[in-house]
KOLLOKOL-985096 format. One record per residue (C-alpha): chain; x, y, z. Coordinates in steps of 0.2 Angstrom, whole numbers, plus 5000, padded with zeros to 4 digits. Layout:
N
@mol:A; u:X; v:Y; w:Z
...
REM end
This chain:
504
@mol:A; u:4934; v:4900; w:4930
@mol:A; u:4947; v:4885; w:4934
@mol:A; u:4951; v:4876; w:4918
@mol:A; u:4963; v:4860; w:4925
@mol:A; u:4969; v:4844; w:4914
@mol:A; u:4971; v:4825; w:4917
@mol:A; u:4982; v:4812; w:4910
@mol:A; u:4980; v:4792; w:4913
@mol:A; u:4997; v:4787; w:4921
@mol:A; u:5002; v:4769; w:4926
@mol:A; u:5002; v:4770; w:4945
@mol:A; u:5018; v:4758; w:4946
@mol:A; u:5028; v:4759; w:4928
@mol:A; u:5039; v:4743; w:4934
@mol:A; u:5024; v:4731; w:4929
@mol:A; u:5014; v:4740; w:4914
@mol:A; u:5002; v:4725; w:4914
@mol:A; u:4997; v:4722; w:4931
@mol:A; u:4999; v:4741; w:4936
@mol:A; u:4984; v:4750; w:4941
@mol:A; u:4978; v:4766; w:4932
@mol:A; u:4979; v:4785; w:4939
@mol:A; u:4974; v:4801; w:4935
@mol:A; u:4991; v:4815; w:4934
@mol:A; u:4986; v:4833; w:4932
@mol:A; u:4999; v:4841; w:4920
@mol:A; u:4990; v:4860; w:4918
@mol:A; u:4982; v:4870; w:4928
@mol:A; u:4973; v:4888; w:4924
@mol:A; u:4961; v:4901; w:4932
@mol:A; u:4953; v:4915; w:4923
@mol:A; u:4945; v:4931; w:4933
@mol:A; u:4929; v:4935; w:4925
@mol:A; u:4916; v:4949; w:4926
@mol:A; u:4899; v:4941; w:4927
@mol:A; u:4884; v:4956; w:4925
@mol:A; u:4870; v:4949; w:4931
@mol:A; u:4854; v:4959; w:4921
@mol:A; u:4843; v:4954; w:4933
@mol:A; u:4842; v:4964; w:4947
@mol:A; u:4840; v:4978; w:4933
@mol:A; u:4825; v:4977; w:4929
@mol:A; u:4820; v:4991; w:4937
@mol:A; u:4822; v:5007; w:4930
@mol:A; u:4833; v:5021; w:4939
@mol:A; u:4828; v:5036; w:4941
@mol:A; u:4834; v:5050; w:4931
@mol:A; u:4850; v:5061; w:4939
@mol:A; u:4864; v:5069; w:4939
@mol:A; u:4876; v:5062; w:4927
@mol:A; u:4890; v:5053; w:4939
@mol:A; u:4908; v:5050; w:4933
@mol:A; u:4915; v:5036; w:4935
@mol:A; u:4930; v:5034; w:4947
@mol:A; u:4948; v:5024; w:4945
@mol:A; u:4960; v:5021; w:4955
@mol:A; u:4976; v:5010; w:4948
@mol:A; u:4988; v:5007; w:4964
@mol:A; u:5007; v:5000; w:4961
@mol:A; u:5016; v:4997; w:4976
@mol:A; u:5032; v:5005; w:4982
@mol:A; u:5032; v:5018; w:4968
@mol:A; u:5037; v:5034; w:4972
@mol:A; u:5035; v:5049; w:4961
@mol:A; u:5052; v:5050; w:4953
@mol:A; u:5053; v:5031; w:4952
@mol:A; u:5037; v:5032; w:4939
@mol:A; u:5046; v:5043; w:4928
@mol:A; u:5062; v:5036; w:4926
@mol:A; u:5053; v:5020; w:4926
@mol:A; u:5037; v:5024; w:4912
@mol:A; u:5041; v:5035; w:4903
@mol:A; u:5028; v:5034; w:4888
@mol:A; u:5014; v:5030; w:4899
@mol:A; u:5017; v:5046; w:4907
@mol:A; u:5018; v:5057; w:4892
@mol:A; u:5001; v:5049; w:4885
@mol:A; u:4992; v:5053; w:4905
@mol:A; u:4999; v:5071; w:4902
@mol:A; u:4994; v:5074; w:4884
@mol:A; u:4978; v:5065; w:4882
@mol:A; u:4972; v:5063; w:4899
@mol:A; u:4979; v:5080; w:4904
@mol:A; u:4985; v:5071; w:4921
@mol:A; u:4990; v:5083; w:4935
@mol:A; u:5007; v:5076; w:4943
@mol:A; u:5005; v:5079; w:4961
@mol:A; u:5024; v:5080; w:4966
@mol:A; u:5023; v:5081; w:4985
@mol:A; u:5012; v:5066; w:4991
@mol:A; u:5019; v:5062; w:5008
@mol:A; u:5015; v:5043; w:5015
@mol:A; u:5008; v:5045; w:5034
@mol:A; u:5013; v:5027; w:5040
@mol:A; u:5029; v:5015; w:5037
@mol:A; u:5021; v:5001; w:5023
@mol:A; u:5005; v:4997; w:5015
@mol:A; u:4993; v:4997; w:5028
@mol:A; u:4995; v:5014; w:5038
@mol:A; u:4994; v:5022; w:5019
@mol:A; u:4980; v:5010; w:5012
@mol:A; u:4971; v:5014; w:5029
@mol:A; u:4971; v:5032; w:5026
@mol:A; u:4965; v:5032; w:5010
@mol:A; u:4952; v:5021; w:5007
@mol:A; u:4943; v:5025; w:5024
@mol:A; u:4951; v:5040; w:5030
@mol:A; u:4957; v:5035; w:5046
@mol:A; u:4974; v:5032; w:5056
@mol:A; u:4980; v:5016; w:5060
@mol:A; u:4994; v:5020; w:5072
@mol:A; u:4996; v:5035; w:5087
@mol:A; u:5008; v:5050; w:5083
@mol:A; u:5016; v:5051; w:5100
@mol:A; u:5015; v:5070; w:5107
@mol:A; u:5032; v:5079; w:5105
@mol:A; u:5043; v:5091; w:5103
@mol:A; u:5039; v:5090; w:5084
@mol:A; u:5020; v:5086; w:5085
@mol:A; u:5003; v:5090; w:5096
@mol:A; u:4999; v:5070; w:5094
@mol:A; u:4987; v:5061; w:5090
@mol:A; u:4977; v:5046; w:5093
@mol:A; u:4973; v:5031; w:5083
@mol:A; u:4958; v:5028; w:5076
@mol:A; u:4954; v:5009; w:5081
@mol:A; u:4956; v:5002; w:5100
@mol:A; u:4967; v:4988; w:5091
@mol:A; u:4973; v:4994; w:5075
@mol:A; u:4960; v:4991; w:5066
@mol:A; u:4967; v:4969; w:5065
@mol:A; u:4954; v:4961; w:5078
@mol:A; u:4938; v:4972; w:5071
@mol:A; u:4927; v:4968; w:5055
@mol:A; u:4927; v:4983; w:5044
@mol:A; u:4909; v:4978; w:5036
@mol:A; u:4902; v:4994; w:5047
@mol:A; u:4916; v:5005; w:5044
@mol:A; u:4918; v:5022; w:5032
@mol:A; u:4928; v:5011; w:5016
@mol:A; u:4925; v:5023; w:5003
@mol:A; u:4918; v:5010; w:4991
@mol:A; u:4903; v:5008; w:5003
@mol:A; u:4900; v:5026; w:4997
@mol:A; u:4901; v:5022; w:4980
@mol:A; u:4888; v:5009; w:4982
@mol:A; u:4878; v:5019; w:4992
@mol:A; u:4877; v:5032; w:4977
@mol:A; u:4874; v:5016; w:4963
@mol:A; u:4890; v:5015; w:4957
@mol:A; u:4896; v:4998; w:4950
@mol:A; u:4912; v:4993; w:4960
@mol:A; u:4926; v:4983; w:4959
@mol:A; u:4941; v:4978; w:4968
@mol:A; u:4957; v:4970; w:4964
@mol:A; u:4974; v:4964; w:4972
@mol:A; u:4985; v:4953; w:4966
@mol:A; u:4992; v:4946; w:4985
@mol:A; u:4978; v:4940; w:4995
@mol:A; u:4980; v:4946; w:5010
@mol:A; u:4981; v:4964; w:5003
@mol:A; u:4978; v:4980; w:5012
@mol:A; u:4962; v:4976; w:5023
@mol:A; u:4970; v:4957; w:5028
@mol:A; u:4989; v:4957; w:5032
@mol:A; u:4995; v:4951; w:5043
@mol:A; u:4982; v:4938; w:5044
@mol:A; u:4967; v:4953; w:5049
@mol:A; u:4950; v:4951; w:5048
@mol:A; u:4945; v:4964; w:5034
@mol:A; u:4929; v:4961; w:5029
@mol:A; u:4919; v:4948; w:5036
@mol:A; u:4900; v:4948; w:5033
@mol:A; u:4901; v:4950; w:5014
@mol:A; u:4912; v:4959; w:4998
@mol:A; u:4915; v:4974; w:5000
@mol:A; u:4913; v:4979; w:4982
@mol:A; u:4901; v:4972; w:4967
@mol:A; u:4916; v:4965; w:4959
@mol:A; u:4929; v:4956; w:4971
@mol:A; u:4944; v:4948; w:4964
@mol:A; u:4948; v:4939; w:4980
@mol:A; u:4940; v:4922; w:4978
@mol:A; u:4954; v:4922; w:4962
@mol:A; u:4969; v:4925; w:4977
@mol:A; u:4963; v:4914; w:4987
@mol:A; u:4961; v:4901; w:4975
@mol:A; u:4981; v:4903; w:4971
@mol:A; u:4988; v:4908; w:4988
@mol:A; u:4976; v:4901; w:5000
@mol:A; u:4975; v:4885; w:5009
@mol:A; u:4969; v:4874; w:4994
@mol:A; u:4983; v:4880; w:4980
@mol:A; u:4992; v:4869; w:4972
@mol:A; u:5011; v:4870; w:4965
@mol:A; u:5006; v:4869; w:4945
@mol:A; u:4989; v:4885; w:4948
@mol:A; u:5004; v:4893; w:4956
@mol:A; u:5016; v:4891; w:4944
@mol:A; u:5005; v:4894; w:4929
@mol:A; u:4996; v:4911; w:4937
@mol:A; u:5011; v:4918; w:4938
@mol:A; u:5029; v:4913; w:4937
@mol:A; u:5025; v:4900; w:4926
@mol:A; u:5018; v:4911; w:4908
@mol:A; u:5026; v:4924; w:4900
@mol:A; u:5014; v:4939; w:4903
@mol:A; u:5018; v:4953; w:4917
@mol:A; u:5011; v:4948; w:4935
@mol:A; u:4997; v:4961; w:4935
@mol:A; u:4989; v:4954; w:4921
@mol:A; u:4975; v:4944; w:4928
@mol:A; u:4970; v:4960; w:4938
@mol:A; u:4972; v:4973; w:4922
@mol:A; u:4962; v:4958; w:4911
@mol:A; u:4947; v:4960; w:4924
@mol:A; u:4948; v:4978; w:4925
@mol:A; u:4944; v:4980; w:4905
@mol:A; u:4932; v:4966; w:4906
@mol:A; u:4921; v:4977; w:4919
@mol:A; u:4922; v:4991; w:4911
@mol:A; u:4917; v:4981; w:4894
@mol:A; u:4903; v:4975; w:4902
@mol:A; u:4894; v:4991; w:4913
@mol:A; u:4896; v:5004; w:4897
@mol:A; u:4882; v:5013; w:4903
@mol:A; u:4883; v:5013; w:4922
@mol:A; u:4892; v:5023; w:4934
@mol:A; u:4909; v:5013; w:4941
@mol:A; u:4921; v:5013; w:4954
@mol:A; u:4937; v:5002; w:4954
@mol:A; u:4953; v:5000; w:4964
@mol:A; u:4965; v:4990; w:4959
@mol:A; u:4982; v:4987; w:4969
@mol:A; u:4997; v:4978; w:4959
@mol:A; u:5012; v:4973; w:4972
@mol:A; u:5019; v:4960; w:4965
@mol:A; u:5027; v:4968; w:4950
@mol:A; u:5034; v:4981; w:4958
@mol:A; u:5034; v:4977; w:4977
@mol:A; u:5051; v:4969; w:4979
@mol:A; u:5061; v:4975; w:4964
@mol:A; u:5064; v:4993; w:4959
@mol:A; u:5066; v:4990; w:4943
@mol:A; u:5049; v:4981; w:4942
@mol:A; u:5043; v:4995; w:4932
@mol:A; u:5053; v:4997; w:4917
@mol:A; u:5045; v:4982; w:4909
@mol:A; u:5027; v:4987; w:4911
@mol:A; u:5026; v:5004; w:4903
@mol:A; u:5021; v:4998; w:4885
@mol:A; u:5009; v:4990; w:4895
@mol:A; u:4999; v:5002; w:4902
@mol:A; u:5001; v:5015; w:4888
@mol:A; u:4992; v:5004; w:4876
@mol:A; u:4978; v:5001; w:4889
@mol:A; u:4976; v:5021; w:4893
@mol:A; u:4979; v:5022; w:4874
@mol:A; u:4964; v:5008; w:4871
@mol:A; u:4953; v:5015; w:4883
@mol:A; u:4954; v:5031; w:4881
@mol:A; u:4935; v:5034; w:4877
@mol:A; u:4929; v:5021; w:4891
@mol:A; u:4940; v:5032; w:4903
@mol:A; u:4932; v:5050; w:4895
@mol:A; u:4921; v:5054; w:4908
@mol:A; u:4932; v:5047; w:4922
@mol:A; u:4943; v:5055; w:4937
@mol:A; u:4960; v:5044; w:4937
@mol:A; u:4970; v:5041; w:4951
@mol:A; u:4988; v:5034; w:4945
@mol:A; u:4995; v:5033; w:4960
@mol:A; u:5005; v:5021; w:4975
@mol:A; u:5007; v:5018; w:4995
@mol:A; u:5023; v:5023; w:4998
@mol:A; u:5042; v:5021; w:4989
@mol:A; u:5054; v:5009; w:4988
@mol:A; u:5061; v:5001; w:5003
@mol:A; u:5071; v:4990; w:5002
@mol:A; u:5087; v:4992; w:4990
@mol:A; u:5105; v:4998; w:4995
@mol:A; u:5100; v:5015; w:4990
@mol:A; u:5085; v:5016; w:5002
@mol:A; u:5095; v:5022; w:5017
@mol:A; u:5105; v:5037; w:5008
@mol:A; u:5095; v:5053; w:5007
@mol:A; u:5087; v:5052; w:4989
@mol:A; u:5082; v:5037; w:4995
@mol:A; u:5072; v:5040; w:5012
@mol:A; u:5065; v:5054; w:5002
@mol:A; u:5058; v:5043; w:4986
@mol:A; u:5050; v:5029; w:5001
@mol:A; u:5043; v:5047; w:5009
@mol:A; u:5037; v:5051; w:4993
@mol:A; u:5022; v:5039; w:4986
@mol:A; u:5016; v:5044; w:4966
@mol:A; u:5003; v:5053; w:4962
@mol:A; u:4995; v:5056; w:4944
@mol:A; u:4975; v:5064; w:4945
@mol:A; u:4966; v:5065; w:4929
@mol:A; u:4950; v:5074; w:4929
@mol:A; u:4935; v:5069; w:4918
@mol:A; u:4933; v:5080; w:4900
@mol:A; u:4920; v:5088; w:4902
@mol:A; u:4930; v:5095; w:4922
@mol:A; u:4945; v:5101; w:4911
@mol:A; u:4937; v:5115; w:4902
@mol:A; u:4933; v:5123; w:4920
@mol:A; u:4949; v:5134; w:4921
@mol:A; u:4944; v:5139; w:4941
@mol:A; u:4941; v:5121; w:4945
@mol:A; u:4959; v:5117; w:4936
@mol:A; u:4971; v:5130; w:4941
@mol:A; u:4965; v:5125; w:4961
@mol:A; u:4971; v:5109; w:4956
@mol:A; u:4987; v:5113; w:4948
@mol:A; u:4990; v:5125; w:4963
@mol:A; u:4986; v:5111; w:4975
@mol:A; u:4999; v:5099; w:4965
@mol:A; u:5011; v:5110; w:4972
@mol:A; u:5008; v:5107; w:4989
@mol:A; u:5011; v:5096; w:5002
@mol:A; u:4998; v:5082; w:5003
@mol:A; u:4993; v:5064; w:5010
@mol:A; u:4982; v:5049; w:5007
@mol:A; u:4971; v:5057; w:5020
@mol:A; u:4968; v:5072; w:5006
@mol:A; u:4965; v:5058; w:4993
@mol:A; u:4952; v:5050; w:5005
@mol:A; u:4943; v:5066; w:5007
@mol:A; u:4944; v:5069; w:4987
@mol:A; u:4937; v:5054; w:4983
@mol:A; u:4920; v:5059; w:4997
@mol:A; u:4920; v:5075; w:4990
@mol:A; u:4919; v:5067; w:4970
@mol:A; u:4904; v:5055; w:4978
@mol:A; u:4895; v:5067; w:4988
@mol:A; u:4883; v:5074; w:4976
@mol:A; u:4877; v:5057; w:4972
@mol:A; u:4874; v:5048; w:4990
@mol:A; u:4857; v:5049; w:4998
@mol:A; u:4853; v:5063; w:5009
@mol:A; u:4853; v:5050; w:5024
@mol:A; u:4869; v:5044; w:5023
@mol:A; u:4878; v:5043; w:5039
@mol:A; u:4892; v:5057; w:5042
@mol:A; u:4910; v:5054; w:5039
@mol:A; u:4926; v:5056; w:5048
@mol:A; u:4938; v:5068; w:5038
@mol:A; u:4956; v:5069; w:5043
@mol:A; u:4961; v:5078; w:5027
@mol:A; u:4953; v:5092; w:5013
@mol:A; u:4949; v:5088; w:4996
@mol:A; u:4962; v:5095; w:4982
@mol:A; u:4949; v:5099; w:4971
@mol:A; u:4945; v:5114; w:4981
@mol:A; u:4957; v:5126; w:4989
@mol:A; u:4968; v:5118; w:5003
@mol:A; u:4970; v:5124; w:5022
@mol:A; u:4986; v:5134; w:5025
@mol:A; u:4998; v:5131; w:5033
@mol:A; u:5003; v:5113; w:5023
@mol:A; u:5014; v:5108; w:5037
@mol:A; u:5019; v:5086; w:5044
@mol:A; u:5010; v:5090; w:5060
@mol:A; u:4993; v:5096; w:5053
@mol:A; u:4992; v:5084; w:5039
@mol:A; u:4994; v:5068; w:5052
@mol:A; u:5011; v:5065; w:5046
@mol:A; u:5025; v:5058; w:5058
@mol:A; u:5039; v:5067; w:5056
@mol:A; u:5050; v:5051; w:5054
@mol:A; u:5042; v:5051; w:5037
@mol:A; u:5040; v:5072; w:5033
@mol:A; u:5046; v:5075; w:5018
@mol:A; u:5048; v:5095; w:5024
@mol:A; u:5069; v:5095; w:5023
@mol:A; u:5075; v:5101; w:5042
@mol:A; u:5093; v:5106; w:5046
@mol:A; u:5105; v:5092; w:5051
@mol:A; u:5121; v:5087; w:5052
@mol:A; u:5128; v:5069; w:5051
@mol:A; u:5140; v:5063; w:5064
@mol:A; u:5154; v:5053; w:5063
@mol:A; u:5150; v:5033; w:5063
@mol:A; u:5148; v:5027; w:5084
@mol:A; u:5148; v:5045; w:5087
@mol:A; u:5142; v:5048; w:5104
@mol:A; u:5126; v:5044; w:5108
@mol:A; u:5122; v:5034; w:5095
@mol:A; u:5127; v:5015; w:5102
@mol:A; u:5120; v:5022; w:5117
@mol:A; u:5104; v:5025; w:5108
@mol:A; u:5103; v:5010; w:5096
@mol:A; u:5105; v:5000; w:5112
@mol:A; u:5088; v:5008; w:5118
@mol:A; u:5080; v:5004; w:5104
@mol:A; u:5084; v:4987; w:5103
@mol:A; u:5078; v:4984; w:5121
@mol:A; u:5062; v:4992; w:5115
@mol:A; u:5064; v:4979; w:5101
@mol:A; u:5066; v:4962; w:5111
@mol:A; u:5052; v:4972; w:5123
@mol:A; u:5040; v:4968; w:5109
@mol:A; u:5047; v:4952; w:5104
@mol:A; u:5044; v:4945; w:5121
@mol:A; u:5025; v:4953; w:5122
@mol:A; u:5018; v:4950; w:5106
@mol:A; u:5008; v:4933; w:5104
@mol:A; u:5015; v:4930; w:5085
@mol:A; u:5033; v:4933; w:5092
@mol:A; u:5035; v:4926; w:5107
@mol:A; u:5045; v:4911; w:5108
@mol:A; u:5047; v:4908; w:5089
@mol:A; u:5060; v:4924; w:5088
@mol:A; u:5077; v:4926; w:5093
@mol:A; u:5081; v:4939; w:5106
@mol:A; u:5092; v:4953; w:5097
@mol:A; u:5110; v:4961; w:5104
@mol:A; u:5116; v:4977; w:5095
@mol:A; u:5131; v:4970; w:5084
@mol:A; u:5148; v:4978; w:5082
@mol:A; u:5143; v:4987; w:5063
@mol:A; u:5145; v:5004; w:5064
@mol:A; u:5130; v:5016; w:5071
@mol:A; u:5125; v:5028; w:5060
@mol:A; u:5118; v:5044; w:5069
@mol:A; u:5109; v:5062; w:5061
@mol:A; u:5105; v:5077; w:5073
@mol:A; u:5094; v:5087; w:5070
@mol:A; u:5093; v:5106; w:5078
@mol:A; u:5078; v:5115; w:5081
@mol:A; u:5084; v:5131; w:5092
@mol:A; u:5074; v:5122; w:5110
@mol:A; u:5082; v:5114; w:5124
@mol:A; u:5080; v:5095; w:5114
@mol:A; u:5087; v:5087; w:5101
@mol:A; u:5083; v:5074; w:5090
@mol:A; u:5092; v:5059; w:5082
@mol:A; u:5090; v:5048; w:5070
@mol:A; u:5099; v:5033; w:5071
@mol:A; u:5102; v:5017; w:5059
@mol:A; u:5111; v:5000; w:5066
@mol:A; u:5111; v:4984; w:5064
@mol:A; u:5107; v:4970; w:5075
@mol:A; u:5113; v:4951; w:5076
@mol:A; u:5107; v:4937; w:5074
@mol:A; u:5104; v:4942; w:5056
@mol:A; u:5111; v:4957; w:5051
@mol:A; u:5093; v:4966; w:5050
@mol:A; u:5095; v:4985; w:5048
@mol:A; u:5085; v:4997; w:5057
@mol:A; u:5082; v:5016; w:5056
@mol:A; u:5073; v:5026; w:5071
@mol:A; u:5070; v:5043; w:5078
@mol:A; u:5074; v:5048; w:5096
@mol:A; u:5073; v:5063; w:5105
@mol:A; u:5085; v:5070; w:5121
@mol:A; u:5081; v:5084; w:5130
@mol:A; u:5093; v:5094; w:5136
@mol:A; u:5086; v:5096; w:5155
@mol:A; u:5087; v:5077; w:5155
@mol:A; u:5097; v:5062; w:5151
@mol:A; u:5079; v:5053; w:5147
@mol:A; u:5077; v:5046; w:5129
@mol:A; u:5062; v:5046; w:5121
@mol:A; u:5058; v:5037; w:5105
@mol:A; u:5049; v:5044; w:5093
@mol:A; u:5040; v:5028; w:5086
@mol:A; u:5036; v:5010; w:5096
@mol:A; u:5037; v:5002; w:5074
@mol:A; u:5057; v:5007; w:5070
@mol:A; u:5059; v:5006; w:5050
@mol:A; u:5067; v:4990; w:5042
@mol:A; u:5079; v:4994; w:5030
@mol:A; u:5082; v:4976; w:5021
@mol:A; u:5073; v:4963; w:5015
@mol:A; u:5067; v:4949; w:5028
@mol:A; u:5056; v:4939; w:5022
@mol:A; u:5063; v:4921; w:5025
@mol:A; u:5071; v:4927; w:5042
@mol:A; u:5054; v:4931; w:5049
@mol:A; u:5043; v:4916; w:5041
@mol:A; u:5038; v:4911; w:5059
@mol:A; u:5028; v:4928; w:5061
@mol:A; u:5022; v:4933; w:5048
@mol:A; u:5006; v:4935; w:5058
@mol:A; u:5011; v:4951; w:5066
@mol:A; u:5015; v:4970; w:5062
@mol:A; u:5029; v:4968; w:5071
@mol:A; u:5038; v:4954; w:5059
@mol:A; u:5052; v:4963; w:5053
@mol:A; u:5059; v:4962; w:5070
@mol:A; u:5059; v:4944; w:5070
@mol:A; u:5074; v:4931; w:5066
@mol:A; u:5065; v:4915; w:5068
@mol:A; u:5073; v:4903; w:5081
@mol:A; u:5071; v:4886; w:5070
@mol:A; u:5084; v:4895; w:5057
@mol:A; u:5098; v:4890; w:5071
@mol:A; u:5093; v:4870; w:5067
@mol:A; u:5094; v:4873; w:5049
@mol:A; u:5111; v:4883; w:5051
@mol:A; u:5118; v:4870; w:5062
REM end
């Protein structure tokens, strides 16, 4: 619901006689709402198994020891009341949102895992990344929901999101979910925003960010008491570019889990995130690498589940493994399994459910995870700064950078070639006891100063380099440098050419 306000203003306040009058808007508003519509229920379901509802609340760039410095109070009440399980080793599979969004709300890889030394490899799931196709047809776990007669619900509060960035088709034919809160996005980001809806959804009111997203979620659930639900609801913009984004939001979200304790009684919870945080001048020591590795992970299961010691010590023994979003996609077709028709169509599973015992071993390579992001600590030794091969190495990679640049249809022409600059090389090596060795490397390049982070691997038969990954790691923030592209996966690469004008 919009809610906007005029005033009658003199259109030229020289001559307050002759002037003609027109209309100023001075406020703008819009209000998410959950609308049931009774209806189409009518009909009386039959009677089944009791299903429980489902609840997944995603911040972005969390990691797991980020949420416990950061809310604290919120976590003691998911531990006490909820009995929360704190999965500790959740291990992102791709370098930002969509790689890890991808894998766990339809099970599948957006990007190739080269063969190497360090893994078998493996293919990607979509001819073209998954960008170019319509997911209408594809496994999105909330299609299963659906299929079962859950309610649904989805929420983000940036609207391109998971399924659209950058600028992807997602879902074409029709909502994904029951409840779909991007009309509301579109509304304040899209093409017909306006500066004062803007201002007043967001910056301009003194409530946190995710508050429109939270408002709807406990309207929906006010509003389907007696029906089976599934929600997902992704916050970025509170946490997304700030590590202290947090902090502020824990009173928050212990009175709502506090509030809605007996709403979310016969629920399983998913408190969780995509990946750490990744840009801060911490993000490249090795706490740092190891919190963006390091996504958080809190899973509550529904009462009644709790007093199933077998069912709960699997799941305690499986919070002390090594996981990914894969595992969580495979949870959530496990939890909805029961309920879907005997039809349905088959799914693809790249990972095992933790509420049952997990395949051993746990190791990067089995689990899909590329070993630029393994949380698995392996032997290594820093090198001095422009220790041999290290320029040697960043220059490779920065001809693989401009390699892109002059490909790519979003960068082409709008972004600046790249030179290595004269900052000092950072360079890792790990040893694994073969005839290769691998290098991670971190260097900056001009124009712009952009930092990068990438793995490459030398054989000791050869003076070939192989890089590990064509997407190399960004270390700093680039938004304005790379306006020009935001239509491309590859934009951290880009220093827009029209910034030389406005330097000028």
């Amino acid at each position: 619901m919009e809610t906007e306000c005029r005033e009658e203003v003199l259109k030229d306040e020289t001559q307050p006689i002759d002037s003609e009058v027109k209309e100023k808007t001075y406020y703008e508003f819009l209000h998410a709402q959950i609308y049931r519509n009774t209806t189409s229920e009518l009909v009386e379901e039959p009677k089944e198994l009791e299903k429980p509802d489902v609840h997944l609340i995603i911040f972005d760039a969390v990691s797991e020891s980020q949420f416990i410095r950061s809310m604290p109070k919120t976590r003691h009440y998911l531990r006490e009341y909820y009995e929360a399980v704190s999965f500790r080793h959740l291990n992102k599979v791709g370098d930002n949102s969509r790689p890890n969004g991808f894998a766990l709300l339809l099970g599948k890889a957006v990007d190739p895992i080269k063969k190497s030394p360090m893994s078998v490899g493996y293919k990607s799931d979509f001819v073209d990344t998954g960008c170019d196709t319509p997911l209408d047809h594809d496994q999105f776990v909330g299609f299963q929901f659906q299929e079962a007669g859950y309610k649904t619900l989805m929420s983000e509060d940036w609207a391109l999101g998971v399924f659209n960035w950058p600028y992807c088709i997602g879902f074409q034919e029709k909502p994904p979910v029951d409840h779909y809160m991007r009309p509301f996005q579109l509304r304040v980001e899209g093409k017909y925003r306006t500066k004062f809806l803007q201002n007043n959804t967001y910056q301009g009111v003194c409530r946190p960010p995710f508050t429109p997203q939270m408002e709807y979620l406990q309207d929906f659930l006010d509003k389907y008491p007696d029906k089976p639900k599934f929600t997902l609801t992704w916050m970025t913009y509170a946490t997304h570019d700030s590590v202290n984004g947090l902090f502020p939001a824990d009173d928050y979200f212990y009175d709502f889990f506090k509030k809605n304790n007996a709403k979310l009684n016969n629920s399983y919870v998913f408190v969780m995130a995509d990946h750490g945080f990744r840009y801060y001048p911490e993000a490249n020591t090795t706490l740092g690498k190891k919190e963006d590795r390091n996504p958080l992970l809190f899973m509550s299961l529904p009462a009644s589940l709790r007093r199933d010691k077998d069912l709960m010590a699997t799941v305690r023994n499986n919070a002390h493994q090594l996981i990914s979003h894969y595992d969580l996609y495979a949870t959530l077709a496990d939890i909805v399994a029961p309920h879907r028709p005997q039809n349905s169509s088959k799914i693809l599973l790249h990972g095992s459910s933790v509420l049952k015992p997990l395949p051993q071993p746990r190791t990067c390579d089995r689990l899909r995870i590329p070993f630029e992001y393994c949380l698995c600590e392996n032997e290594n030794v820093e090198l001095p700064d422009d220790a041999a091969p290290s320029r040697e190495a960043a220059a490779l990679m920065v001809q693989k950078m401009n390699s892109v640049i002059k490909k790519d249809k979003h960068l082409k022409g709008r972004c600046a070639t790249l030179t290595l600059s004269h900052a000092p090389v950072a360079l890792k090596q790990f040893e694994f006891g073969g005839n290769f060795t691998i290098y991670q490397v971190t260097f900056q390049v001009l124009p712009g100063n952009g930092e990068f982070s990438g793995y490459i691997e030398q054989n000791a038969n050869s003076t070939d380099w192989k890089l590990f990954n064509d997407h190399l790691s960004r270390l700093d923030i680039y938004g304005e440098t790379a306006r020009c592209a935001k239509k491309s996966t590859f934009a951290p690469y880009c220093y827009c050419k029209s910034l030389f004008k406005k330097n000028q």
